[in-house]
C-alpha positions in Angstrom: -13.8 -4.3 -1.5 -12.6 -2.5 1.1 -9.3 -1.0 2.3 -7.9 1.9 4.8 -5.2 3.9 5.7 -4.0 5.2 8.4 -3.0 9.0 9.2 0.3 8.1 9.5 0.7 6.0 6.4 -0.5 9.0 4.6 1.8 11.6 5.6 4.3 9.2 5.3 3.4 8.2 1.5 3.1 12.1 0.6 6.5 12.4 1.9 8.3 9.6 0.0 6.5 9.5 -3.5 9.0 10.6 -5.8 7.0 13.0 -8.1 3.3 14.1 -6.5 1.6 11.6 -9.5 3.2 9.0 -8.0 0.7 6.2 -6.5 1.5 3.3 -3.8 1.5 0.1 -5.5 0.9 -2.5 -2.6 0.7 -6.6 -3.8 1.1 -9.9 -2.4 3.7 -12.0 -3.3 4.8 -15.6 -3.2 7.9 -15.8 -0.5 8.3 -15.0 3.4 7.7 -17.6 6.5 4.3 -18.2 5.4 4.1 -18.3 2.3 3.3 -14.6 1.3 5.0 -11.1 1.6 4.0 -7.6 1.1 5.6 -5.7 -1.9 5.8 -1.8 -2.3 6.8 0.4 -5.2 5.6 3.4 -6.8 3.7 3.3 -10.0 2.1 6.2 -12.0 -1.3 4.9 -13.5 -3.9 2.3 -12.6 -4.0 -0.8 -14.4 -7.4 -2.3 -15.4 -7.6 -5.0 -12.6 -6.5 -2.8 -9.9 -8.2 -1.2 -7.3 -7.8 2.3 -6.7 -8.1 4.2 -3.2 -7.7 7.4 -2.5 -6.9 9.2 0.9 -6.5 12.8 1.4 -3.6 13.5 -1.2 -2.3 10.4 -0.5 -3.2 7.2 -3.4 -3.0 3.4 -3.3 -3.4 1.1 -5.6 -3.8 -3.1 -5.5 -3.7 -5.3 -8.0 -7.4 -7.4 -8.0 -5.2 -10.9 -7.1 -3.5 -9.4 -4.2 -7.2 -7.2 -3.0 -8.3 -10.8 -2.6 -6.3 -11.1 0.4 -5.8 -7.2 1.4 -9.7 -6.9 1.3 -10.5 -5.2 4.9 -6.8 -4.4 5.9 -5.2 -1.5 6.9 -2.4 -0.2 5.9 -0.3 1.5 9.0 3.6 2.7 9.3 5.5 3.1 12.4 8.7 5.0 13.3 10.2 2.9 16.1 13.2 0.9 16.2 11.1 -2.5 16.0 8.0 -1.7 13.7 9.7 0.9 11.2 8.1 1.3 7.7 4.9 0.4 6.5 2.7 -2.7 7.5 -0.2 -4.4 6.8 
C-alpha cells in the first residue's frame, strides 16, 4: 500500500499537531455529495489495522478500511482562499 505527502502538508501537520507525538489520523467516511468524505484528527498511537507512514517529522496514520480507497493518493494542503486546508 502506498501513500504520499506533500511538502506542504508536512510543514503544515508539524505546525498544527498539538503535542510533537501527535499523528494525523486521515479515514473515509460515509457522508458528502458522493457518498464519502475525508475525516481528520489527531491521534497518539497506531492501532493494529492501520497503516503507518512517516514523512520527515511529520506522521500519518490510516485505518486498513479507509487505505482501501486512499491507496496511491496524496495528501496535499493549500493556503488560498478557494483550496484552504488539507486535501486528498
Amino acid at each position: 500500500m502506498k501513500f504520499n505527502c506533500s511538502s506542504s502538508a508536512i510543514k503544515k501537520i508539524c505546525i498544527l499537531r498539538p503535542t510533537p507525538s501527535s499523528i494525523l489520523r486521515v479515514g473515509i467516511v460515509g457522508g458528502g455529495c458522493n457518498g464519502f468524505m475525508y475525516k481528520f484528527s489527531w491521534d497518539v498511537e497506531k492501532r493494529a489495522d492501520d497503516s503507518l507512514f512517516s514523512f520527515d517529522d511529520a506522521s500519518i496514520i490510516i485505518d486498513a478500511k479507509s487505505m482501501k480507497l486512499l491507496n496511491g493518493s496524496i495528501l496535499d494542503c493549500g493556503e488560498g482562499l478557494a483550496d484552504r486546508g488539507f486535501f486528498i
